[in-house]
C-alpha positions as a printed NumPy array, in Angstrom:
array([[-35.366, -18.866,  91.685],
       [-31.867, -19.63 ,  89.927],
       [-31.592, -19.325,  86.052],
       [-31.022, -22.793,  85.866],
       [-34.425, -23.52 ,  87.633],
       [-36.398, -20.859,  85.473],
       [-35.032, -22.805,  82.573],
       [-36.151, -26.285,  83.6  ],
       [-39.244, -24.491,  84.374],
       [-39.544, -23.308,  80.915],
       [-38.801, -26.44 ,  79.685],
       [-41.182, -28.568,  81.658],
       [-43.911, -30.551,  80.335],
       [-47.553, -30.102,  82.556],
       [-49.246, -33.211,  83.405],
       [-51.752, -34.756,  81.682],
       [-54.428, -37.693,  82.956],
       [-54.954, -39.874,  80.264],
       [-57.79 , -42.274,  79.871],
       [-56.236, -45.438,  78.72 ],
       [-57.115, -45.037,  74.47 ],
       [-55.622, -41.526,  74.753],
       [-52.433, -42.894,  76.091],
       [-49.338, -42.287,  73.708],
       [-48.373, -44.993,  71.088],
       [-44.502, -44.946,  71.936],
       [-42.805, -43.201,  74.552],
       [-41.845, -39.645,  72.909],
       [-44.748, -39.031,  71.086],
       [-48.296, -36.704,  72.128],
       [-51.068, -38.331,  73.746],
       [-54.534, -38.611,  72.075],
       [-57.276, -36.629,  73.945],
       [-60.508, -35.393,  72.598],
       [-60.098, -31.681,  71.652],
       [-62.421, -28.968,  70.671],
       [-63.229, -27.744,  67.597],
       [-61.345, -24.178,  67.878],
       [-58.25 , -26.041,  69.283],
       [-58.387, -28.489,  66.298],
       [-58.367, -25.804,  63.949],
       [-55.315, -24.133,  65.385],
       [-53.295, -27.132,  65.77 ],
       [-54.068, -27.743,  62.337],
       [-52.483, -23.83 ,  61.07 ],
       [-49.538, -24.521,  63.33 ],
       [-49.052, -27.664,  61.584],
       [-49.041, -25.994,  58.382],
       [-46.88 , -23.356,  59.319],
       [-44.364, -26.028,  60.987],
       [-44.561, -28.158,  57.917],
       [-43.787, -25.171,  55.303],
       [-41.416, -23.883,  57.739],
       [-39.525, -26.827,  57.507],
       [-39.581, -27.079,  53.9  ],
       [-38.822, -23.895,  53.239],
       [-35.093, -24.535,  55.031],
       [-33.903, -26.395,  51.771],
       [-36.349, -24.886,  49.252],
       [-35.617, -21.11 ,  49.619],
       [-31.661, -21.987,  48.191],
       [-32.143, -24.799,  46.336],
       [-34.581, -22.788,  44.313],
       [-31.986, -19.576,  44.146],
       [-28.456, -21.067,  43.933],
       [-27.529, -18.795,  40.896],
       [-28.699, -15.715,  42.471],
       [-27.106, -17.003,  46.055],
       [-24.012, -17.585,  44.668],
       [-23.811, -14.133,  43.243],
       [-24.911, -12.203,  45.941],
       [-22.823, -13.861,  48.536],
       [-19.512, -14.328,  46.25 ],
       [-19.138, -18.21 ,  45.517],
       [-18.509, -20.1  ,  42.542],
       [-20.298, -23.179,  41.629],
       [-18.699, -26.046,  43.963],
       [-19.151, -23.708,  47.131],
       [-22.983, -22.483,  46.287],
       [-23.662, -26.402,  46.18 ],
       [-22.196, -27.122,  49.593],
       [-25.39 , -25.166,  50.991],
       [-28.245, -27.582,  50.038],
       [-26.057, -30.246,  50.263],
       [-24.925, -29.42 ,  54.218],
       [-28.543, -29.048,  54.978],
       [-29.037, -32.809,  53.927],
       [-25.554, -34.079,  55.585],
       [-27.261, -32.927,  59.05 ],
       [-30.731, -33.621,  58.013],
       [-30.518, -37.065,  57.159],
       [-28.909, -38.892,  60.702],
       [-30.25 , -36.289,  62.851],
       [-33.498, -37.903,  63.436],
       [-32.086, -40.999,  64.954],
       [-31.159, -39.292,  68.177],
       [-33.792, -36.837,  68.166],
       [-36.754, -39.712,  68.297],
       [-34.763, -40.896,  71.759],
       [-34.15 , -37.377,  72.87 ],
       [-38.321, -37.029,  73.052],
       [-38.373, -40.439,  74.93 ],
       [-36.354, -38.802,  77.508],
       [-36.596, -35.548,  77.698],
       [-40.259, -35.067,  76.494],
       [-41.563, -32.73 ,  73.201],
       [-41.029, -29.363,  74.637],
       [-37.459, -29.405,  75.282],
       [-37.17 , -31.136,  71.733],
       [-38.865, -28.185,  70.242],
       [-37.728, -24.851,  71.808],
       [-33.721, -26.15 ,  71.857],
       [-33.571, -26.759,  68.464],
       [-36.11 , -23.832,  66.88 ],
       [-33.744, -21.656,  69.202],
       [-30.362, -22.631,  67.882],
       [-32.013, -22.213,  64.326],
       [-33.071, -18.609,  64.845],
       [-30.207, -17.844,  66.246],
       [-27.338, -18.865,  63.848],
       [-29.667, -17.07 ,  60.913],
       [-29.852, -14.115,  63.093],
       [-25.847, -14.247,  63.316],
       [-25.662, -14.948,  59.419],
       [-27.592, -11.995,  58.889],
       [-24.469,  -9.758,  60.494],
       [-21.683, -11.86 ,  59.083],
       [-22.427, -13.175,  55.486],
       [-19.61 , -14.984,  54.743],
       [-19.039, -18.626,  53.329],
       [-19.302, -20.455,  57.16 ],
       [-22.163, -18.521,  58.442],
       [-24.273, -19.845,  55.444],
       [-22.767, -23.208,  56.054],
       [-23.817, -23.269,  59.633],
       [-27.299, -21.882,  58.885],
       [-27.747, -24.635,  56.275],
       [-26.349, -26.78 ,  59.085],
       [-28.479, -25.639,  61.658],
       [-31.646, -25.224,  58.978],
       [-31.055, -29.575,  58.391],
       [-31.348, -30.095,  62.158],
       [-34.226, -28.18 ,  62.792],
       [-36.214, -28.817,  59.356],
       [-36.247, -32.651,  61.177],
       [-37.628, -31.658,  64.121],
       [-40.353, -29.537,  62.626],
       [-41.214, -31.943,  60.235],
       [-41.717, -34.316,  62.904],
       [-43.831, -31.661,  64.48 ],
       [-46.236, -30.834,  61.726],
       [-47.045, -34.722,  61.581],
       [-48.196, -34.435,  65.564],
       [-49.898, -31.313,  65.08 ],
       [-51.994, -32.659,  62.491],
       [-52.872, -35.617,  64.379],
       [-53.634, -34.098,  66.989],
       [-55.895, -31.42 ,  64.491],
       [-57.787, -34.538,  62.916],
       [-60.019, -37.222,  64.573],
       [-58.821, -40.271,  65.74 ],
       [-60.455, -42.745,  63.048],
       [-58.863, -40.248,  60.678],
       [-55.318, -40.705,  61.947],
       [-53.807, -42.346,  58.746],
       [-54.719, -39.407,  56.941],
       [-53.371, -36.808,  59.319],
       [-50.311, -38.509,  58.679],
       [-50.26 , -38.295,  54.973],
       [-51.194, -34.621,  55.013],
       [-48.393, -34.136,  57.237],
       [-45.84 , -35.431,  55.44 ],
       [-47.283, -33.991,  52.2  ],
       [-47.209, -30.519,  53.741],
       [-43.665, -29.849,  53.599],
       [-43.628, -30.88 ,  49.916],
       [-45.498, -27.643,  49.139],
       [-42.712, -25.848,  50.193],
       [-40.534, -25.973,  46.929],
       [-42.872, -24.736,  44.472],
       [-44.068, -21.942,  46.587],
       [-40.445, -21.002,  47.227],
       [-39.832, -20.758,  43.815],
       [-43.351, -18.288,  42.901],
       [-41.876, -15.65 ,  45.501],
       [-38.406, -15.876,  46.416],
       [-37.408, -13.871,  43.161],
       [-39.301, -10.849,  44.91 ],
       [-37.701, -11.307,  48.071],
       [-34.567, -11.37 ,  46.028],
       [-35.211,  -8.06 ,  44.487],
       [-35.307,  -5.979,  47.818],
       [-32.184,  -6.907,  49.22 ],
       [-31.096,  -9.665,  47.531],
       [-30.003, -12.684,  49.921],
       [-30.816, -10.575,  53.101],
       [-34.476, -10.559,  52.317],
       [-34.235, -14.333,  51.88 ],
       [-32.68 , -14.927,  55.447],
       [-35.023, -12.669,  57.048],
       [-38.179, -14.334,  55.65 ],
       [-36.413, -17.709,  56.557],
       [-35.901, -15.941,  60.063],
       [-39.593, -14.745,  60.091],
       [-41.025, -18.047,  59.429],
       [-38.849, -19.975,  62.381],
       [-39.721, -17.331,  64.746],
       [-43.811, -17.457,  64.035],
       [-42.982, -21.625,  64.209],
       [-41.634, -21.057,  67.584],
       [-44.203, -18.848,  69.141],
       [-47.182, -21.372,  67.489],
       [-45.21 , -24.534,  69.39 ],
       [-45.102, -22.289,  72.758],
       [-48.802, -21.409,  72.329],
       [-50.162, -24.16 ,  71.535],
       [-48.557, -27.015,  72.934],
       [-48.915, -30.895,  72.476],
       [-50.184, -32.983,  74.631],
       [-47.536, -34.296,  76.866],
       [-45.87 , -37.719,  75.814],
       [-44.604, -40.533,  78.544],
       [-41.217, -40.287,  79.317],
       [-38.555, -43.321,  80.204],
       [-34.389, -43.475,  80.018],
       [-33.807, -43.974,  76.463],
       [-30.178, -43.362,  75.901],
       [-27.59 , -45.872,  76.378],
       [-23.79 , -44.803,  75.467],
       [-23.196, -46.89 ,  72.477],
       [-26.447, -44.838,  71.309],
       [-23.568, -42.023,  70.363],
       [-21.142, -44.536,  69.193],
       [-23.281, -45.794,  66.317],
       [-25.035, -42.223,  66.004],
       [-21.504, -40.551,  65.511],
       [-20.462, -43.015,  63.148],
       [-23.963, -43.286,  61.394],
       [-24.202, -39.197,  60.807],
       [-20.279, -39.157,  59.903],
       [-21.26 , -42.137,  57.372],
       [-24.166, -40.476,  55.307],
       [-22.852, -36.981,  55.797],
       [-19.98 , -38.323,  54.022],
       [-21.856, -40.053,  51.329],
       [-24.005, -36.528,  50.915],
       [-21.305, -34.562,  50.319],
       [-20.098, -36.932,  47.494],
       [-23.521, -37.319,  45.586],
       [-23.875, -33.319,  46.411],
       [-20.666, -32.35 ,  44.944],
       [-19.503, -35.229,  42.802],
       [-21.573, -34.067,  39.199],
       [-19.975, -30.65 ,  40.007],
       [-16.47 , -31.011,  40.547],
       [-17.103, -34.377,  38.453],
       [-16.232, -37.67 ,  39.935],
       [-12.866, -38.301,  38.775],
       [-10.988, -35.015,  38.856],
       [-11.372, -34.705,  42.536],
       [ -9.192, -36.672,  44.862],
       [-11.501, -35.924,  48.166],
       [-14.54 , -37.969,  46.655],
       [-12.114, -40.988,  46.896],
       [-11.216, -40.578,  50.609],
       [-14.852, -39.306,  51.471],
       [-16.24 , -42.821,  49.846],
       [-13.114, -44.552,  51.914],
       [-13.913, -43.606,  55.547],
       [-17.503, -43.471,  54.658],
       [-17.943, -47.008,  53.89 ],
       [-16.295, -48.646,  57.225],
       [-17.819, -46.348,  59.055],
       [-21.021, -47.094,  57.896],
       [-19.802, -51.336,  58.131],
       [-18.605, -50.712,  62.066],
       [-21.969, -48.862,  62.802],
       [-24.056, -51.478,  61.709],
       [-21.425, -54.566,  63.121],
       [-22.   , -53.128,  66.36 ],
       [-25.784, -52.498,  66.301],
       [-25.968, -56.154,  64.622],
       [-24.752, -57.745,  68.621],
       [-26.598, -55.418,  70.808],
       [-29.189, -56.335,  72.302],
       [-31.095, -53.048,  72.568],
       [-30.073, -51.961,  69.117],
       [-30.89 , -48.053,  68.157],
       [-30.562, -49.918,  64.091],
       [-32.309, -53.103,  63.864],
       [-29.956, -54.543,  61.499],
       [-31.869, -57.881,  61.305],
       [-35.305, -56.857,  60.705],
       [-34.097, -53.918,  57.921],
       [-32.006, -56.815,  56.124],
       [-35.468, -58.674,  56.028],
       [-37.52 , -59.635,  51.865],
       [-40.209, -56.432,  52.789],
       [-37.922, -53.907,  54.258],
       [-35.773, -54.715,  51.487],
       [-37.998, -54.392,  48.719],
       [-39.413, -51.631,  50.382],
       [-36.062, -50.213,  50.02 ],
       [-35.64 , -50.532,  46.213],
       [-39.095, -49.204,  45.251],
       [-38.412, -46.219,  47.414],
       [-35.077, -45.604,  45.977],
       [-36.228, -46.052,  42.533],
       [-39.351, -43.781,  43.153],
       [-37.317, -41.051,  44.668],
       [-34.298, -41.187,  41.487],
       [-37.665, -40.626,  38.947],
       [-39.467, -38.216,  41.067],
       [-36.181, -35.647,  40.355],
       [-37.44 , -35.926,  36.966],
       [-38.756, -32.346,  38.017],
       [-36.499, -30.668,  40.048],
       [-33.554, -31.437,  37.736],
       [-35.085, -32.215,  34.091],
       [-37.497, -29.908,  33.28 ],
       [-36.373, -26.956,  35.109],
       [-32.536, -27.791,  34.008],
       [-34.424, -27.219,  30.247],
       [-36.245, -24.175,  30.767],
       [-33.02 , -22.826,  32.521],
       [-30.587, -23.851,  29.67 ],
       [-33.754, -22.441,  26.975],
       [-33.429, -18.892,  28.54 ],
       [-36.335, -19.296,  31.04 ],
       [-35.817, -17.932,  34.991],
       [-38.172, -18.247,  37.798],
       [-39.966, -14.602,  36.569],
       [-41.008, -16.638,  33.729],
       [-42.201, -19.855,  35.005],
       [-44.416, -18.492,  37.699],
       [-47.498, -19.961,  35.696],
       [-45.627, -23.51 ,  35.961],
       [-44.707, -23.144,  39.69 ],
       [-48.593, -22.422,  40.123],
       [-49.445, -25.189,  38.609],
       [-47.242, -27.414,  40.378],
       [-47.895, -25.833,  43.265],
       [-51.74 , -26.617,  43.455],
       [-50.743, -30.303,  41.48 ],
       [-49.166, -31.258,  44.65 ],
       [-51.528, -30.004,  47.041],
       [-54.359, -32.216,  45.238],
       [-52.085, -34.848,  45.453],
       [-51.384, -34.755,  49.066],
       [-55.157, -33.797,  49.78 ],
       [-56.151, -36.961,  47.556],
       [-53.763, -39.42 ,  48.613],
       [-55.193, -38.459,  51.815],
       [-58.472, -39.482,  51.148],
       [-57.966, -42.299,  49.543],
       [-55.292, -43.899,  51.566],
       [-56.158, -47.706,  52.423],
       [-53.639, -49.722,  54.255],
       [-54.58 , -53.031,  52.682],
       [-53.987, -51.552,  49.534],
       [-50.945, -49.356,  49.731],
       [-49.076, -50.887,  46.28 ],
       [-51.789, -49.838,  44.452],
       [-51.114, -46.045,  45.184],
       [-47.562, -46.145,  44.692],
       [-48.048, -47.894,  41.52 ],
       [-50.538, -45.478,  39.819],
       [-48.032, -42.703,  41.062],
       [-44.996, -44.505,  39.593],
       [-46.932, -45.388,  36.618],
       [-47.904, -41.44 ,  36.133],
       [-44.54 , -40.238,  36.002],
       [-43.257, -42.858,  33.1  ],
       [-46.024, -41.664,  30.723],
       [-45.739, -38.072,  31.75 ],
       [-41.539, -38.449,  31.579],
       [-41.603, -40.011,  28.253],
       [-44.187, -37.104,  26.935],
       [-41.2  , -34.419,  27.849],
       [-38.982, -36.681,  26.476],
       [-40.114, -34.958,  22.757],
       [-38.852, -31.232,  23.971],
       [-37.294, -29.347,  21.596],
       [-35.595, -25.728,  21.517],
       [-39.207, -24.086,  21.089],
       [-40.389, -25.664,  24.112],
       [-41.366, -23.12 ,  26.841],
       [-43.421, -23.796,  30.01 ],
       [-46.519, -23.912,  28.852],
       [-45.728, -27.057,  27.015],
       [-44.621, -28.923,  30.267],
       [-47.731, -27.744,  32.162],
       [-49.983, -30.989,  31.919],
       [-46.704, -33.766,  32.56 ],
       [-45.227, -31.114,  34.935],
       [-48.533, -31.116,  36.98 ],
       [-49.082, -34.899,  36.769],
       [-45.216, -35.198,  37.957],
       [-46.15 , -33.059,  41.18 ],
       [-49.287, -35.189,  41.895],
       [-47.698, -38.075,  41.645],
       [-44.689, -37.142,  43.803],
       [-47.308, -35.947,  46.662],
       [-49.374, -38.753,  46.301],
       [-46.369, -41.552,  46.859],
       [-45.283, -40.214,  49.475],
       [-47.935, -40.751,  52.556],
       [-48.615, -44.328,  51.38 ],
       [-44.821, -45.368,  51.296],
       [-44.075, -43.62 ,  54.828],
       [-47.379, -45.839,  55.636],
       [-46.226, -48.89 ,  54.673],
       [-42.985, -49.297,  56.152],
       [-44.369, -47.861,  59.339],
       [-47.806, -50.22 ,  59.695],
       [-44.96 , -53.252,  59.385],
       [-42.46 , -51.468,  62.355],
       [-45.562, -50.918,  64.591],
       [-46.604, -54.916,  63.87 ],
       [-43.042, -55.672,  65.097],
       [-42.899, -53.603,  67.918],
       [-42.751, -50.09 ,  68.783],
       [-38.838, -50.442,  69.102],
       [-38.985, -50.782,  65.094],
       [-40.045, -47.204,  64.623],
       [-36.184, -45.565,  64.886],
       [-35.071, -48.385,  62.629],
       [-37.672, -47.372,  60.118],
       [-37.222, -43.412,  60.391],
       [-33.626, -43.959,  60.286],
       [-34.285, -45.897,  56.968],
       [-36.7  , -43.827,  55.355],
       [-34.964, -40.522,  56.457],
       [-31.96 , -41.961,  54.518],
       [-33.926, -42.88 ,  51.418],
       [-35.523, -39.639,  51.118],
       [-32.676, -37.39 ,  51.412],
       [-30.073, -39.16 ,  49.534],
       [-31.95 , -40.596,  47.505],
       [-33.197, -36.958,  46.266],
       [-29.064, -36.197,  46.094],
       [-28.828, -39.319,  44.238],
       [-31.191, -38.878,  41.668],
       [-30.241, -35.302,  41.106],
       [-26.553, -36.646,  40.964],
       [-27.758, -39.921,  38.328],
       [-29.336, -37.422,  35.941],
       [-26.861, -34.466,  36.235],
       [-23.962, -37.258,  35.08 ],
       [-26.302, -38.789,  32.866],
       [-27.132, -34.996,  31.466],
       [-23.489, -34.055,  31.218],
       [-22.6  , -37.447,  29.343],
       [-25.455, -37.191,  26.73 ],
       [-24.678, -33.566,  25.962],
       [-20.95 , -34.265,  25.091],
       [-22.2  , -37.155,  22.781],
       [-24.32 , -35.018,  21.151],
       [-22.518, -32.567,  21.071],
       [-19.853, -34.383,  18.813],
       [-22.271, -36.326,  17.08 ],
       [-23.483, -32.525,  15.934],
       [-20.057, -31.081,  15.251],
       [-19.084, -33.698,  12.957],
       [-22.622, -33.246,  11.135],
       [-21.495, -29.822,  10.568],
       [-20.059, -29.468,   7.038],
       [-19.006, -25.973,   5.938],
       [-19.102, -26.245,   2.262],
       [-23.318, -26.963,   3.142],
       [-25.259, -24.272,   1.269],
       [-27.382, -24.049,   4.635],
       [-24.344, -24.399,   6.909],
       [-23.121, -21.094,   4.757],
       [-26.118, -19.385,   5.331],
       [-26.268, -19.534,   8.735],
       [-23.075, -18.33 ,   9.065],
       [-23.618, -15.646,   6.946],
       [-26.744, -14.725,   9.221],
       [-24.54 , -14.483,  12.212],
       [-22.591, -12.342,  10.79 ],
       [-24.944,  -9.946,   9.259],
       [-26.804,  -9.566,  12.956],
       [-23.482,  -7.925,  14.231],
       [-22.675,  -6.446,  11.209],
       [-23.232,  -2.558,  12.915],
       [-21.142,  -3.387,  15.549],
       [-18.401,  -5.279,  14.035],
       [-16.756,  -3.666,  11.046],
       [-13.912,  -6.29 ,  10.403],
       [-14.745,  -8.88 ,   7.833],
       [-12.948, -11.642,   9.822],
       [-13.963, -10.865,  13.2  ],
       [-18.109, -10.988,  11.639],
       [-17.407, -14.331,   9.795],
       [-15.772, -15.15 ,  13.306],
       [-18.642, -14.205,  15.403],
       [-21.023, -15.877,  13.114],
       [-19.185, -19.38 ,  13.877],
       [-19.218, -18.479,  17.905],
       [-23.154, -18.279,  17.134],
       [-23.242, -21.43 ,  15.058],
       [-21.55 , -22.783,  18.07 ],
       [-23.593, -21.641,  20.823],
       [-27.327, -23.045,  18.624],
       [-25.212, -26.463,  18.418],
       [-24.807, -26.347,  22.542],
       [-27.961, -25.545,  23.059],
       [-29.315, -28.281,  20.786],
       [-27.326, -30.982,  22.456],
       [-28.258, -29.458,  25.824],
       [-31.611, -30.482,  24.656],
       [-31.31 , -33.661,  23.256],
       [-29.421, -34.562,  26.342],
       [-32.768, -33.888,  27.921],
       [-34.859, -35.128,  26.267],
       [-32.095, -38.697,  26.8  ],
       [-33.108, -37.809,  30.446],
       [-36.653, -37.729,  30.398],
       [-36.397, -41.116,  28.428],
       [-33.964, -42.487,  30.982],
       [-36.635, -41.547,  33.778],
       [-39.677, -43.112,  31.914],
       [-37.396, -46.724,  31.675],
       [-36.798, -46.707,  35.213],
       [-39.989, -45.571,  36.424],
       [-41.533, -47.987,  33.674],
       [-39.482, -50.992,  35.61 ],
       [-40.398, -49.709,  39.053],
       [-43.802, -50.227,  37.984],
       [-43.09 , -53.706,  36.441],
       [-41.993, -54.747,  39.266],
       [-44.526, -53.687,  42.08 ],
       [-46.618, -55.292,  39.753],
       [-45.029, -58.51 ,  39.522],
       [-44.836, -58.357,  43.788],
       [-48.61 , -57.77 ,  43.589],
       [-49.288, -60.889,  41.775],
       [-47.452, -63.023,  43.429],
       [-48.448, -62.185,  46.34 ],
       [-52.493, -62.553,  44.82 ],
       [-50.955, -66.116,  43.638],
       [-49.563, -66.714,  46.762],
       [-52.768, -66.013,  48.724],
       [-54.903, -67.958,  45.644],
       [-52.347, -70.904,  46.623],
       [-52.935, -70.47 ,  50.178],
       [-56.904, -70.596,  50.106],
       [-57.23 , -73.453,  47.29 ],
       [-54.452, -76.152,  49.863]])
């Protein structure tokens, strides 16, 4: 037999007789068979260890940046390229990849891109300079798509079939576990080998995720000719588009918006590319973006609650560990916090599974929404004493909330693509793929700017509150310079050191009040998110009233 026939081999899906109710949904996706206990409980590990896999591609340096960009030599600007390259291919990728399983089938899908994965970490591991890690992170975006998609089949496959809807919350909830377990042990993996360790778990995990999918495989999906060539013409100028716009809201707080020319020429060829994607998906007739029914009132709406929700929900990543970070804190010391958030989020996946109801999916993305304004404006009264334990009840009700909005909005966008067709579906990923990634770059981005802003107003605003002919103003001075009074023996250079000190409290304080301006921020626009599901949920109650009284 040739190599390229032991491949296809390799590669093949078996056959599988389905009775009609077990057939697949949609071309490209598993059948639905009965299974047995034992095989429902492994597909159910793989799909954890697919789904934390996955996560763990972004989480393990978004959570270590500092120490990354130490280890491995880069400044600021070139450490941020790594999360923000694993989003540029993440966020586009999964348009092709839902008609590459139409045509080729899941096990193809699976081993090609696991493969490429492992191996470009493998290579990084021998040659650790600034492209390796950028084609890792590259490579780590692709592939944390297809696994995610993964751990969602796995699970339904591990669940019973009237408890579908819930296999899909749990697996989109799994990889959402990822970050705060990332941050409890990466800063032992650190202290080994520093960023070697870190590849070689990341390594570990893909390789385990690869063996589980060859082990235990999916039932076999129904394959049909999916690809038509303008499918690469919009796809190439699609990724180009939002890889374009990632890079901006990835880099733009950084090497601020202004000062660098290339944000203005990214934003220029991003946003015709973008227009010419969608003109030509708009007149075809099998369209891989259904331009018409994403430009329709629900999809729309849809659209603004889940960019709103996403911009609050980085209340956590970026406001409360930006605090603790600027207060002295590192990940050694917030390992009760990451705990907590940790096991937050797992109750909130495992209870917006279990009380997911389609009819009523507003209701849980309003309670959610409504959780993180009370809990944002509660940190909004930090102070310089404030440690972690302070932020462990808001902190924890933050991570619930964030686990429980996600299954019902993936729900609700997806219940109305299946009502219009199973066609629909790529639209929808496309969409909500899109709102999920940059939206999580865009709400890091709003509050980083808004951050940076608040702390040079406050900043002034606490300079020219400074007087020096204050009695208490004098005094603090004068403690400065006493505490380096043994080491300094110059009169000037102590009085000189005890302003630098003066100086470095007033940062810190306008680092926090420029906080605690974010937390506030986030509680307003969570508080209006709110407001306005609620108004949509009236209306619509009103509407129906209307309907039954004629």
């Amino acid at each position: 037999m040739t190599l390229a026939a032991r491949v296809r081999a390799f590669l093949s899906e078996e056959t599988w007789a389905y009775a009609p109710h077990e057939r697949p949904a949609m071309p490209g996706s598993p059948g639905s068979p009965a299974h047995p206990r034992r095989r429902q409980v492994a597909y159910a590990l793989t799909g954890v260890l697919l789904g934390l896999t996955g996560g763990f591609g972004n989480a393990l340096v978004a959570a270590n940046t500092v120490t990354l960009a130490g280890s491995l030599g880069l400044d600021p600007a070139e450490i941020a390229w790594l999360p923000t390259v694993y989003v540029m291919t993440n966020v586009s990728i999964n348009l092709l990849l839902i008609k590459f399983r139409q045509q080729f089938g899941l096990r193809p899908y699976a081993v090609i891109f696991l493969t490429l994965y492992l191996a470009l970490t493998l290579a990084h591991l021998f040659v650790n300079d600034f492209t390796s890690a950028i084609l890792v992170r590259a490579a780590s975006g692709m592939a944390g798509a297809a696994l995610s998609t993964f751990a969602l089949y796995y699970f339904m496959q591990a669940f019973p079939a009237p408890w579908r809807l819930r296999a899909i919350v749990v697996g989109i909830g799994v990889p959402q576990c990822a970050t705060p377990l990332a941050r409890l042990f990466s800063p032992e993996l650190l202290a080994m080998s520093q960023w070697r360790t870190l590849y070689l778990f990341e390594l570990g995990m893909a390789a385990m995720s690869l063996a589980a999918v060859l082990a235990f495989r999916l039932p076999p999906t129904e394959r049909q000719k999916a690809f038509e060539p303008l499918d690469f013409v919009t796809f190439t100028l699609f990724a180009g588009a939002t890889a374009l716009f990632a890079a901006v809201l990835g880099l733009g707080r950084i090497v601020w918006w202004t000062q660098a020319a290339w944000i203005g020429w990214a934003l220029l060829a991003a946003i015709p590319m973008l227009a010419a994607a969608l003109v030509i998906e708009h007149h075809r007739a099998n369209p891989l973006i259904n331009t018409r029914w994403l430009g329709s009132a629900d999809i729309l709406r849809f659209t603004i609650v889940t960019v709103m929700a996403r911009i609050v929900l980085s209340e956590q990543s970026y406001g409360a560990v930006g605090l603790l970070t600027v207060l002295g804190q590192n990940n050694d010391q917030l390992t009760g916090l990451f705990t907590l958030i940790f096991l937050a989020t797992a109750a909130g996946v495992v209870a917006s599974a279990m009380t997911i109801n389609v009819e009523k999916l507003t209701h849980s993305v309003m309670l959610a929404i409504g959780l993180v304004a009370i809990a944002a404006w509660a940190d909004s009264y930090s102070t310089s004493l404030t440690r972690a334990p302070q932020f462990y009840v808001t902190q924890g009700v933050i991570a619930f909330s964030a686990a429980f909005f996600l299954g019902p909005s993936l729900l609700f966008g997806m219940t109305r693509a299946l009502q219009r067709g199973s066609g629909h579906i790529i639209s929808f990923i496309a969409l909500f793929g899109v709102i999920n990634s940059l939206g999580g770059l865009g709400g890091t981005a709003l509050l980083g700017t808004y951050q940076t802003i608040r702390e040079k107003a406050n900043s002034a605003a606490l300079v020219q509150a400074v007087d020096p002919t204050d009695p208490q103003v004098q005094a603090r001075l004068q403690a400065g310079a006493s505490g380096v009074a043994r080491v300094v023996g110059d009169p000037g250079l102590r009085s000189a050191e005890g302003g630098a000190l003066l100086s470095q409290t007033a940062t810190r304080e306008a680092n926090v009040l420029a906080y605690d301006d974010v937390f506030r921020l986030v509680a307003v626009l969570a508080a209006l998110t709110f407001c306005y599901l609620l108004f949509l949920l009236l209306r619509r109650r009103w509407r129906a009233h209307r309907t039954i009284a004629a």
